[in-house]
N, C-alpha and C positions, 0 to 999 in steps of 0.2 A: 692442314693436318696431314694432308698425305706427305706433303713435302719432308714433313719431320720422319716420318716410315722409312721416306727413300733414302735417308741420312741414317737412319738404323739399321738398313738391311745393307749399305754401302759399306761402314763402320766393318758388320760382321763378314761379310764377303771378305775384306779387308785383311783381317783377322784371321780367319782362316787362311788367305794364302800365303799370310805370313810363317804362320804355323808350319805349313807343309813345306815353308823351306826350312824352317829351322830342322825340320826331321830330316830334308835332304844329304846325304853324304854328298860334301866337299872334297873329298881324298881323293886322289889320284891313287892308281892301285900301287905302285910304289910306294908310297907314302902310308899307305893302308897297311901294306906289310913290313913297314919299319915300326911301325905304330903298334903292331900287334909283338913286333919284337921285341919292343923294348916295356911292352906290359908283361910279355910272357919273363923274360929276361929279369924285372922288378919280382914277381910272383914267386921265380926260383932263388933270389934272394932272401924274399919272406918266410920259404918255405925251409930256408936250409939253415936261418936265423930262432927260427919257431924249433925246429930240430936240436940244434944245439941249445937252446934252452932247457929243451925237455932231459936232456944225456946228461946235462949239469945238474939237473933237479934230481933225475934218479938215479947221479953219482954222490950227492948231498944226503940223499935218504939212503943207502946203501954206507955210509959211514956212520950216521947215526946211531 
């Protein structure tokens, strides 16, 4: 019976330190700040795509 426990508590031990690599940052910091450039970089694209939708929309309603 205990033996099965120590296989349970192995199991979770286990588990958890897997966990806490997957949360660990792999990035080297180079790499950390091309990574955040190239989200920033996508985000200003989104943002200037979302923009020009809205100036067509309220160039759309302005003709109407």
């Amino acid at each position: 019976m205990a033996r099965g426990n120590q296989r349970d508590k192995a199991r979770e031990a286990t588990q958890k330190k897997l966990a806490e690599q997957k949360k660990a940052n792999t990035m080297s910091g180079p790499e950390m700040q091309r990574e955040k450039e190239r989200v920033a970089q996508r985000m200003r694209e989104k943002q200037a795509a979302a923009d020009a939708k809205k100036a067509a929309e309220a160039l759309a309603a302005k003709k109407k």
